[in-house]
C-alpha positions in Angstrom: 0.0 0.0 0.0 1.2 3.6 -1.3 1.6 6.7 0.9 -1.3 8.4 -0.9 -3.7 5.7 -0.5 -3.0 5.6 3.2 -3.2 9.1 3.7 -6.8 9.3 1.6 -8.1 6.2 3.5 -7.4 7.9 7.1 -8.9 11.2 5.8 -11.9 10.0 4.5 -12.8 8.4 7.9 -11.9 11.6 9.7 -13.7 13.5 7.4 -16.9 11.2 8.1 -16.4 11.1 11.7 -16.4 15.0 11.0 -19.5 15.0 9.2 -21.5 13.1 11.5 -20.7 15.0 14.7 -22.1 18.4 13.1 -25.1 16.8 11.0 -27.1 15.4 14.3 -27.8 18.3 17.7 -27.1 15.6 20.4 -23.7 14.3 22.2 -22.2 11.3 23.0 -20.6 9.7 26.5 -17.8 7.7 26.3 -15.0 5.9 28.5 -13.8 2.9 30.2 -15.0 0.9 32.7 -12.9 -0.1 35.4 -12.3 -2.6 38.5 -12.0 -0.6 41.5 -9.7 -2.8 43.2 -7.0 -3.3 40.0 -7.7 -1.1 37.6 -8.2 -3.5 35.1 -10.9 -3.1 32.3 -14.1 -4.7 33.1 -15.3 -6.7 29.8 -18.3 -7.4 27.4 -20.6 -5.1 30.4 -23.4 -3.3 29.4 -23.8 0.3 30.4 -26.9 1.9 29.5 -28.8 5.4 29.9 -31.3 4.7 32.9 -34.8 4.7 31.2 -34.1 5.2 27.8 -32.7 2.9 24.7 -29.1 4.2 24.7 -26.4 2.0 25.6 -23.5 0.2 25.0 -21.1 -3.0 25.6 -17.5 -2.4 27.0 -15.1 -4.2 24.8 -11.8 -6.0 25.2 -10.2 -2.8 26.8 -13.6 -1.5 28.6 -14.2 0.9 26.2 -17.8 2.1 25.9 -19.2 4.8 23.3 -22.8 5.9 23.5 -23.5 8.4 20.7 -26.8 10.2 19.4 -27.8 11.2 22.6 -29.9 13.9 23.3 -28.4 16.8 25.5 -29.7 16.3 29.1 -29.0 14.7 32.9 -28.8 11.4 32.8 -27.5 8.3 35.0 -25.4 5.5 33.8 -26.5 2.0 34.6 -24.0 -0.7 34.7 -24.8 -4.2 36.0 -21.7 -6.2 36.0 -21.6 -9.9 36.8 -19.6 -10.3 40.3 -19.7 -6.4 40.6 -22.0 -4.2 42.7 -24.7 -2.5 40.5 -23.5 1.1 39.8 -25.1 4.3 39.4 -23.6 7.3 37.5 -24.9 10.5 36.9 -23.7 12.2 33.5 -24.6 15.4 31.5 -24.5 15.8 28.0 -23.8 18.7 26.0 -25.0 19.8 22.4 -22.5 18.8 19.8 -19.9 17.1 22.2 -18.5 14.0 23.9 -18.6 13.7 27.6 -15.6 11.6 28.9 -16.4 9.7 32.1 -14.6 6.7 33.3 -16.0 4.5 35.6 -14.7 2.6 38.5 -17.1 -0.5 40.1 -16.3 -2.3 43.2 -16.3 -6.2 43.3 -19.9 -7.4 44.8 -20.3 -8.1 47.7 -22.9 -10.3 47.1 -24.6 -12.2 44.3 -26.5 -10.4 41.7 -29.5 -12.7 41.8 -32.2 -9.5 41.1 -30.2 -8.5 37.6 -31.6 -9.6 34.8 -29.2 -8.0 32.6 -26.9 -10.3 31.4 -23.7 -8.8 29.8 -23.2 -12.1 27.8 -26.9 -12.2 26.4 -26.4 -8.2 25.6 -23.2 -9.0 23.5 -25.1 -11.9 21.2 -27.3 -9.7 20.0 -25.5 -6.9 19.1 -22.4 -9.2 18.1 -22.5 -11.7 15.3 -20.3 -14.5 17.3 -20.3 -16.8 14.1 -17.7 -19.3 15.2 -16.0 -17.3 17.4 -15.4 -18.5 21.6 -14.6 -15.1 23.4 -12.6 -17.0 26.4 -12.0 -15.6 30.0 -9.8 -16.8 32.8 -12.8 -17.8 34.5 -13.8 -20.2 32.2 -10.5 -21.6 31.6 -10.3 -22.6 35.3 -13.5 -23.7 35.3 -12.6 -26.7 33.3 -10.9 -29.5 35.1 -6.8 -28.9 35.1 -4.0 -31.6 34.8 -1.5 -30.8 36.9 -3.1 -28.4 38.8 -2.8 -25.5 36.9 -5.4 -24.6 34.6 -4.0 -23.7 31.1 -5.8 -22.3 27.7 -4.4 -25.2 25.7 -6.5 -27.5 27.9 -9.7 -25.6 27.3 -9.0 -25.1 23.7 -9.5 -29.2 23.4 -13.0 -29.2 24.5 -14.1 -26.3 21.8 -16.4 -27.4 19.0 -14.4 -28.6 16.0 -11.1 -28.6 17.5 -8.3 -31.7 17.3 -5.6 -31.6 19.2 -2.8 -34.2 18.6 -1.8 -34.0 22.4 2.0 -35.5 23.0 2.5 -35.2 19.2 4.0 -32.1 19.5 0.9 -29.9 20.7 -0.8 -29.2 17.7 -4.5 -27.5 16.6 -6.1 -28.9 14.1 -9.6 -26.4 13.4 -12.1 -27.6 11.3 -9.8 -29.4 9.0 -7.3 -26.5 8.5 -3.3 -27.5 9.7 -1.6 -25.7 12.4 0.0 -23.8 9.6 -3.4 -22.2 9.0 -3.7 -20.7 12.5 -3.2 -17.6 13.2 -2.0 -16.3 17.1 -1.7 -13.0 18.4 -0.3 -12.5 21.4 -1.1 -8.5 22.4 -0.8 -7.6 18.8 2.5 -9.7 18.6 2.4 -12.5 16.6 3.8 -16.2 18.0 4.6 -18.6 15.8 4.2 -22.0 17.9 1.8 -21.6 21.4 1.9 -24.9 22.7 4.4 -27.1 24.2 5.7 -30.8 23.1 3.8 -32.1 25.6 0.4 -30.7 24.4 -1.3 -30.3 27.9 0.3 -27.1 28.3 0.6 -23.8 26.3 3.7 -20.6 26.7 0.3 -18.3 27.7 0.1 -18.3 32.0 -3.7 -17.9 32.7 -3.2 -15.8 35.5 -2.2 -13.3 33.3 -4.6 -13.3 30.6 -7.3 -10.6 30.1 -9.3 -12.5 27.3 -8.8 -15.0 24.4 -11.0 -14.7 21.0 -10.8 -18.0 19.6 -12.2 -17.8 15.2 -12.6 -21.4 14.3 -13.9 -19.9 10.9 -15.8 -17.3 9.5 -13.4 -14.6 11.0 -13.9 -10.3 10.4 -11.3 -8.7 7.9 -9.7 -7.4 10.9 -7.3 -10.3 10.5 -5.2 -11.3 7.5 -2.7 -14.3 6.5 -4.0 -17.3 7.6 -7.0 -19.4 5.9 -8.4 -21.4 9.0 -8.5 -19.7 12.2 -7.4 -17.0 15.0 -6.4 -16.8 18.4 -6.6 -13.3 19.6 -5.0 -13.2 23.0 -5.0 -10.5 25.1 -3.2 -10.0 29.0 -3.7 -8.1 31.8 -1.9 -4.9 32.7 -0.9 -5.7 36.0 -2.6 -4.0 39.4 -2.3 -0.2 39.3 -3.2 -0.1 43.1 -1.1 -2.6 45.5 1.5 -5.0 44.9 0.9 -9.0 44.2 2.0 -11.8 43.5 1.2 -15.7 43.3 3.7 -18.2 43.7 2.9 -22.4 43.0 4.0 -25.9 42.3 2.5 -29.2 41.2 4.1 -32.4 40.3 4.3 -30.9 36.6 6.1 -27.6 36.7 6.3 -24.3 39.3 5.0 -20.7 38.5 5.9 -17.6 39.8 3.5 -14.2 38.8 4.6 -10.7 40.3 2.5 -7.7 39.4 2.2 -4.0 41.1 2.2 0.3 40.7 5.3 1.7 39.5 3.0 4.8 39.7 0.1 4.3 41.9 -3.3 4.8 40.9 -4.4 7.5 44.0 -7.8 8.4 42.7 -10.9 7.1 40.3 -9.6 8.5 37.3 -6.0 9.4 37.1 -2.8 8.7 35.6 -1.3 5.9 36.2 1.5 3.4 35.2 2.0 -1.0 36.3 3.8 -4.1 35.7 3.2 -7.5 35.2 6.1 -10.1 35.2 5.0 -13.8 34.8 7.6 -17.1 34.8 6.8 -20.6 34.3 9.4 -23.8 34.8 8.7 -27.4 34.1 10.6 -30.3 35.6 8.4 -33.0 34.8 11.5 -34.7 33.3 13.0 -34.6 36.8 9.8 -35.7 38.9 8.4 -38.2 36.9 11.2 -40.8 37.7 9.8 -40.5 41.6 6.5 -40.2 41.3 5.9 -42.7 37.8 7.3 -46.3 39.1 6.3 -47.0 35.7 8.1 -44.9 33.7 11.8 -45.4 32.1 14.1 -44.5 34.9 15.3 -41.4 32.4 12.1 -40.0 33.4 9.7 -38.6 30.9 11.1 -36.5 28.1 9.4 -32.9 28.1 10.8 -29.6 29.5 9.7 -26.0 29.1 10.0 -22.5 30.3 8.2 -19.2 29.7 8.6 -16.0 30.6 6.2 -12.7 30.1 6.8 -8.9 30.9 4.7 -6.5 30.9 4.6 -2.5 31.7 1.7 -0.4 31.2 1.3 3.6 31.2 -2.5 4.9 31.3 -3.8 8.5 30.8 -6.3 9.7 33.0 -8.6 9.3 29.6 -7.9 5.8 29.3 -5.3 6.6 26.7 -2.3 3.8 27.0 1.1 2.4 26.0 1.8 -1.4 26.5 5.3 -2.7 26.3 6.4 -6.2 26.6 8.4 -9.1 25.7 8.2 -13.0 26.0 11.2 -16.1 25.9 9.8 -19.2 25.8 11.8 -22.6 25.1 10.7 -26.1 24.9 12.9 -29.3 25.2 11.9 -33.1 23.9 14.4 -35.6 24.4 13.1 -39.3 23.0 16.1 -41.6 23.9 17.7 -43.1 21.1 14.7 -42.0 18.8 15.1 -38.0 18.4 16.4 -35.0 20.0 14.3 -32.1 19.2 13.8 -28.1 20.8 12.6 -25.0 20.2 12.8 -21.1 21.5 10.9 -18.0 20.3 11.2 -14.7 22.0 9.8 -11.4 21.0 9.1 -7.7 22.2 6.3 -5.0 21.2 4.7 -2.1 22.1 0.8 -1.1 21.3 -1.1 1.7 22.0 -4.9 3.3 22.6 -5.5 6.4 22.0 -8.5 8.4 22.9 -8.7 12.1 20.5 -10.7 14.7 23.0 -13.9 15.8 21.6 -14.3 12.6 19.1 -16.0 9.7 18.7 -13.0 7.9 17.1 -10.8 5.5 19.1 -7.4 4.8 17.7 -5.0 1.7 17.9 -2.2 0.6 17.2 0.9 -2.2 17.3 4.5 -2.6 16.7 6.4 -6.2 17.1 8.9 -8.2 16.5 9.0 -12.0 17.0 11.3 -14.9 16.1 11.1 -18.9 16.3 13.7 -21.5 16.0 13.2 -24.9 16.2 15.7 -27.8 15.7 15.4 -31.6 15.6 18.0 -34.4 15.3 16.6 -38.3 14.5 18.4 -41.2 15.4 20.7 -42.2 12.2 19.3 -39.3 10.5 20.8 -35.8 9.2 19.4 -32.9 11.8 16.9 -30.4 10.2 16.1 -26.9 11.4 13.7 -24.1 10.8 13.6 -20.6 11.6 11.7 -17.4 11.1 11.5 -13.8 12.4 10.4 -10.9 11.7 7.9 -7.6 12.6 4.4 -6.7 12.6 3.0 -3.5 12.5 -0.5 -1.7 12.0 -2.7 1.0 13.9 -6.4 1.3 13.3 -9.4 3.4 13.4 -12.7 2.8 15.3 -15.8 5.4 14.6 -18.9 4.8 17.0 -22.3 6.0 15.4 -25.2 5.5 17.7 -25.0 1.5 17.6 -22.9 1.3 14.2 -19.5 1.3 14.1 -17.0 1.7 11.4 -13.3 0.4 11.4 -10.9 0.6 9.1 -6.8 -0.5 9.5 -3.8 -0.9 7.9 -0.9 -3.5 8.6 2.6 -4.1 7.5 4.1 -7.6 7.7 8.1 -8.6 7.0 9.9 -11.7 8.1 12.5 -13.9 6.9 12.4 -17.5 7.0 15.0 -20.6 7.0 14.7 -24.1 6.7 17.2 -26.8 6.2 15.7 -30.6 6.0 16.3 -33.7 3.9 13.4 -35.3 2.1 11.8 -39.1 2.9 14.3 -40.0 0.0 17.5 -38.7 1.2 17.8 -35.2 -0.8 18.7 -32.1 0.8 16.4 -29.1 0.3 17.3 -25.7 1.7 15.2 -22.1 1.3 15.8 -18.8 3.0 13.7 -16.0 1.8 12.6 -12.7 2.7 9.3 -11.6 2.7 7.3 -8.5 3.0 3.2 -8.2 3.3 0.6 -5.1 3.0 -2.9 -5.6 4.4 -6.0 -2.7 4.7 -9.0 -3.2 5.5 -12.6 -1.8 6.1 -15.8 -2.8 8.1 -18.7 -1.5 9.1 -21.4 -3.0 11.7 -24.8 -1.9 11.0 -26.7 -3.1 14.8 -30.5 -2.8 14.6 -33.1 -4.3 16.9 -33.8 -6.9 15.1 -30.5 -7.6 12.9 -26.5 -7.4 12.6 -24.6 -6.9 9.5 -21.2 -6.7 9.1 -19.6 -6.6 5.7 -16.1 -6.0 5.5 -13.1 -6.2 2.9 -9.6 -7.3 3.1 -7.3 -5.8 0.6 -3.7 -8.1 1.0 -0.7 -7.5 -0.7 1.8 -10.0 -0.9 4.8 -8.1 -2.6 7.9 -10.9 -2.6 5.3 -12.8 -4.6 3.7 -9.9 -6.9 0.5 -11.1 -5.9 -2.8 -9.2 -4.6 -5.5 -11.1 -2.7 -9.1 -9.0 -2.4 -10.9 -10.9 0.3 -14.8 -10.1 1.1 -16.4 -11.1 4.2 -19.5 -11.3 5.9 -21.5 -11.6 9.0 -25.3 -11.4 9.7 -27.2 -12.1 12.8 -31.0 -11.7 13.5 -32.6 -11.6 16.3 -35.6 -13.9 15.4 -37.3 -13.5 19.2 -36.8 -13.7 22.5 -34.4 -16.3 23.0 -33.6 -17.1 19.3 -31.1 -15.8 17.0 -29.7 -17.1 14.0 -26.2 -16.6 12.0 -24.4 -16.5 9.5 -20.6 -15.8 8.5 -18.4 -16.7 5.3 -15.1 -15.0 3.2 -12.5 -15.8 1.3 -9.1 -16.0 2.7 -5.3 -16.6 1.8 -2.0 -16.7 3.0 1.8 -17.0 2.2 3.4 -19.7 4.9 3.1 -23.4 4.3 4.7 -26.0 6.6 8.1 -27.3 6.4 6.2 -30.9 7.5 3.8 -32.6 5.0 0.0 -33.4 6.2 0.2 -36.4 5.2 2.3 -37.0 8.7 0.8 -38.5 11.2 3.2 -37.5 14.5 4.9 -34.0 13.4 7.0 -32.7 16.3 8.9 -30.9 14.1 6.7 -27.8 12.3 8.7 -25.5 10.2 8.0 -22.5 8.1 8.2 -21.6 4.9 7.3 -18.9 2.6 5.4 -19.9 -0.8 7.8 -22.4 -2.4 8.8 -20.9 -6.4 9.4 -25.2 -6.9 5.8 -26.0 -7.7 4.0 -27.8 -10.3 3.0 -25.6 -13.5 -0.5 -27.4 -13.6 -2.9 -28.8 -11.7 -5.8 -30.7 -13.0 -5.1 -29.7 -16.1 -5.4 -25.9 -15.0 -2.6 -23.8 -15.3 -1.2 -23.0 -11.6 -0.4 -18.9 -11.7 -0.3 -18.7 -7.5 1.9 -19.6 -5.2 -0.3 -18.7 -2.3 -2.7 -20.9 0.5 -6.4 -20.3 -0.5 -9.6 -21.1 1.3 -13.0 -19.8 1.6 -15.5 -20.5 3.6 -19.4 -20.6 5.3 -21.3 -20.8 8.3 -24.6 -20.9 9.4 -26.2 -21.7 12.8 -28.5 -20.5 15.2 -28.3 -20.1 19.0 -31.2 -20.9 21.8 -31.4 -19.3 25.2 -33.1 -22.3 26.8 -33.3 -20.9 30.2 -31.8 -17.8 31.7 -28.7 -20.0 32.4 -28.9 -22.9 29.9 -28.1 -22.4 26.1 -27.4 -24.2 22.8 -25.3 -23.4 20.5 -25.6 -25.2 17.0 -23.2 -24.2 13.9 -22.8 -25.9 10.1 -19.9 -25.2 8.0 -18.3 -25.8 4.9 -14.3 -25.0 4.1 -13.3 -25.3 0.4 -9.7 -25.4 0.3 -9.4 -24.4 -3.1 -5.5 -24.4 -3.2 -2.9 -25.5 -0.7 1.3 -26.0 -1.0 2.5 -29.6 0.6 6.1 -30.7 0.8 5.8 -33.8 -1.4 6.8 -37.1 0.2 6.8 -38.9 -3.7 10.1 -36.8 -4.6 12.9 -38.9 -6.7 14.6 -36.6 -8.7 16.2 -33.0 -8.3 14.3 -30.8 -10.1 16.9 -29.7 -12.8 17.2 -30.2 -16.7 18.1 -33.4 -16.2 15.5 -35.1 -15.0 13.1 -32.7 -17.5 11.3 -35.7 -19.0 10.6 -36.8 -15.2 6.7 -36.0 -14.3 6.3 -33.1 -11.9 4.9 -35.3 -8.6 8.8 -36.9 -8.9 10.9 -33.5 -8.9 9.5 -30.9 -7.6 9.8 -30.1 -3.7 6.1 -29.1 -3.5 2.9 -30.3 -4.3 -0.2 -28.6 -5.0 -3.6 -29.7 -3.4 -6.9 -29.0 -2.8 -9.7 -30.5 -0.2 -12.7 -29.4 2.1 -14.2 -29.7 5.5 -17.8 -29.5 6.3 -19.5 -30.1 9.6 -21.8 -29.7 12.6 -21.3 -28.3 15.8 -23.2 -28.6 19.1 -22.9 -26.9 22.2 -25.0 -27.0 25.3 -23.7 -24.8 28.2 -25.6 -24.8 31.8 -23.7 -22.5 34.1 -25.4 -20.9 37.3 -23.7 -20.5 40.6 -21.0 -23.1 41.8 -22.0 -25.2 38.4 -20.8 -25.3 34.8 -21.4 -28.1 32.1 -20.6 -28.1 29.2 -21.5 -30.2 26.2 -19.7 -30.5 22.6 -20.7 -33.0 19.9 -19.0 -32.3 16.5 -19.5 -33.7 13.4 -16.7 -33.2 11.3 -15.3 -34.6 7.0 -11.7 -34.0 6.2 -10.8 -34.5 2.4 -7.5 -34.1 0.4 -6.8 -34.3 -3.1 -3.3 -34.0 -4.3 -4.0 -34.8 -8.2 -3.1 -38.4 -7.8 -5.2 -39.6 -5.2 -7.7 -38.1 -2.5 -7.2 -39.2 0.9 -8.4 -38.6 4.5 -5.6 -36.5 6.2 -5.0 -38.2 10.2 -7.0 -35.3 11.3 -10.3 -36.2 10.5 -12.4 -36.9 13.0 -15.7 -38.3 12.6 -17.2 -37.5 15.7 -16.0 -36.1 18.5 -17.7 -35.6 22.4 -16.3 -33.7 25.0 -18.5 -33.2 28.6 -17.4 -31.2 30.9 -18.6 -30.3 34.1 -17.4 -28.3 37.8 -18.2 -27.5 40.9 -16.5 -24.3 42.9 -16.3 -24.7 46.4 -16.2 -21.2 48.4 -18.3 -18.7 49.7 -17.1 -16.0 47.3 -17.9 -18.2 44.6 -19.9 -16.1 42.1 -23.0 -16.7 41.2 -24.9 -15.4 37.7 
């Protein structure tokens, strides 16, 4: 993307925003709401104008904008699960936005007389079309192994999800690789979130803020991957006192250390934190004493993460994030393979909050890098590496219960790989690579329906190629109780796996850029991309049974409608040579195409001290790599996962 373009793009919205504030005579309240005793951002709560139709839902940061409002006293209502119902009295001026952040103190007892239901609020004003918006809460709320609760534990009980467990951790959404999967960490990108192990990922739940899992269907917010998103957010640390947690179990020992460097003294002002998280296995070392029958080397996984994080907050709710992660992982198989990995990275985002408009501005900067190594018994070692930066800032306009974003992104990294093939040749690649992305959507919210078109326009420069790529989301609010959905887009996306699919245990995963050695036809159609495509639709509908039982049902279909493979069937260097040689026996890549389709179900009961939860999924996996079509290991016919807790404690919170 130009100069120019970027500079028309970010003056049209301005110009808009512009337009709108002098065309209507009424104002607009905005801020953040706020936990009294941390000064973290309360999430996905409803605040509303007491006795009229105006309101809104605090989002990831607790940002609320209320706009078209006419000028008046008013109070602000906010009933926050596990909070104490607040009261706020505002006033709001002709042509003008009224900043007010609010603080809410932690309830002192259960909110049993509120019918308002922040969750409930959000799905009908949000599409939620194969999306999981995951909290802390929820992730503890599932039974832990080893005692610590951890997101990639929660992760395997989500609808359409395989996870291939001590196979080297990996997802497997809806029939898309791990390759396909994009995760942000805080803006940052991370190229490998689990451990060997697979119970456990780098991310320390103690530290999390939220997790927005897309198994499909995702907004064009997000670009470069064709199957899914994890959207991971953390907490800022506590702006008022010092804390800390320090634990152990029989798998590995935490340590979580979080306070002021400038204390929050009032509701309201300035402020500055920091957050420093550290996890250590030594399951390797404690399994030969508590496992009698395990080899007496113990078993072969070892890990450690570490997480920073320091936060400086305007009284406004304006912010500056900077952090950095290490996290390492070793696998030691006796006599069978030797294999480990380390990825560290550091970034900085921001929010800014313009006085006297109903814009909100955001923004990141990262760099990340991965290296991953692996040495078989008898066999040449292989290695694969990649790094680089990420960096974008968008745009948020709030009109009444519209809103209209529009963002910009730069990507860049370089990427190395060194392997031998299942027959014994070498193959080496290290290319550099440099991606544009903008995009535009706008949420029309109504009573009774959502719509949310948007458009991805991605520019993948080392390859000369553009990819335009429309999506959609509807939801309608049939009745009382009853809503039905609907998402679908077209995607693509330059990495492909150093590994091929067709492997069954892969604790090795590389990464590549899109390979230049690839067959010149496929089918009998001329091949004139080198990218990952896929496109995809959902449809489902969700039920409110009761006030605390719901079901959840989802169909989709993924057309995979071209992926790069490494190919296993390789006998010849691809030179002049071996010219008469077909293209399935030279070149390093193969071209394929496949599908997924499927059902979802999920019914979730969770009042008080309980929480069940029920997933059935339904799920085809096809490949077709122009010779044969097979069934990758991945496909799962069915899959059930039931769930259920109970929390013991009188401060348990109750809905």
């Amino acid at each position: 993307m130009n100069k120019n373009l970027l500079r028309q793009i970010v003056f049209l919205v301005l110009l808009f925003s512009t337009a709108v504030s002098f065309a209507q005579k009424t104002g607009s309240v905005r801020g953040f709401l706020y936990d009294k005793e941390n000064g973290e951002p309360v999430l996905y709560t409803p605040v509303f104008i007491k006795g009229t139709q105006f309101g809104s839902i605090t989002d990831v940061n607790g940002f609320y904008s209320i706009t078209n409002v006419p000028p008046g006293s008013y109070v602000l209502t906010i009933a926050a699960i596990g909070y104490d119902s607040s009261l706020v009295e505002i006033i709001v001026y002709e042509d003008k936005v009224t900043d007010k952040q609010i603080y809410i103190n932690k309830g002192s007892v259960n909110l049993k007389t509120v019918e308002v239901s922040a969750e409930k609020e959000a799905r009908k004003t949000e599409v939620r079309a194969s999306v999981n918006k995951i909290t802390p809460r929820e992730i503890k709320s599932v039974p832990s192994i080893g005692g610590e609760p951890d997101l990639a534990q929660y992760l395997q009980v989500l609808p359409g999800v395989v996870f291939s467990g001590d196979q080297g951790g990996q997802l497997y959404i809806r029939g898309g690789t791990p390759i396909m999967n994009k995760v942000l960490l805080d803006g940052m990108i991370v190229y490998n979130p689990f451990h060997s192990i697979g119970l456990f990922s780098v991310f320390d739940t103690d530290i999390l803020r939220n997790a927005d899992v897309y198994t499909g269907g995702f907004p064009a917010d997000y670009g470069d991957r064709i199957s899914s998103v994890m959207d991971i957010t953390t907490r800022g640390g506590n702006k008022r006192r010092y804390g800390g947690k320090l634990s152990a179990s029989t798998f590995s020992s935490k340590l979580l250390f979080e306070g002021p460097i400038k204390k929050q003294k009032e509701d309201g002002g300035g402020s500055s934190s920091f957050l420093i998280s550290y996890k250590n296995s030594y399951l390797d070392q404690s399994s030969k004493e508590l496992y009698d029958y395990i080899d007496k080397d113990g078993l072969p996984f070892s890990f450690q993460d570490f997480y920073g994080k320091v936060s400086l907050n305007g009284e406004n709710g304006s912010q500056l994030n900077l952090f950095g992660f290490d996290f390492s992982d070793n696998a030691k198989f006796k006599n069978v393979t030797d294999i480990n990995w380390k990825s560290n990275g550091f970034g900085a985002n921001f929010i800014l909050v313009p006085k006297g408009s109903n814009t909100l501005i955001d923004g990141v900067f990262a760099f990340s890098k991965y290296n991953i190594n692996q040495k078989e018994a008898n066999e040449a070692p292989r290695s694969s590496a990649i790094n680089g930066f990420n960096f974008g800032f968008n745009l948020t306009s709030f009109f009444n219960k519209d809103e209209l974003k529009i963002g910009v992104e730069v990507l860049g990294f370089r990427t190395e790989l060194f392997t031998n093939t299942i027959t014994g040749l070498t193959y080496e690649q290290i290319e550099n690579t440099t991606e544009f992305g903008s995009f535009f959507r706008y949420r029309i919210s109504r009573d009774k329906i959502v719509i949310e078109p948007s458009i991805r326009l991605q520019y993948f420069a080392s390859l000369s190629e553009f990819s335009p790529e429309p999506r959609i989301g509807i939801k309608v609010n049939a009745m009382e109780g009853l809503r039905f959905k609907m998402a679908g887009g077209i995607y693509a996306q330059n990495l492909i796996s150093a590994v091929s699919d067709r492997d069954v245990v892969n604790l090795f995963y590389g990464f590549l850029s899109g390979p230049e050695s690839l067959p010149d036809n496929f089918n009998g159609k001329e091949v004139n991309s080198r990218l990952q495509k896929a496109r995809d639709i959902i449809v489902g509908a969700e039920i409110d049974i009761t006030k605390h039982l719901s079901v959840n049902i989802e169909t989709f279909y993924k057309d995979f409608t071209q992926l790069s493979n490494i190919n296993r069937d390789k006998v010849y260097p691809d030179n002049g040579f071996y010219q008469d040689q077909p293209d399935y026996l030279t070149k390093d890549f193969i071209i394929e195409k496949g599908s997924s389709y499927g059902a979802d179900m999920v019914v979730k009961y969770e009042y008080k001290r309980v929480y069940l939860w029920a997933v059935y999924s339904l799920t085809y996996v096809t490949r077709n790599d122009g010779i044969r079509e097979y069934r990758p290991h991945f496909d799962r016919r069915h899959n059930v996962n039931l769930v259920g807790s109970y929390t013991f404690g009188k401060n348990s919170i109750g809905n």
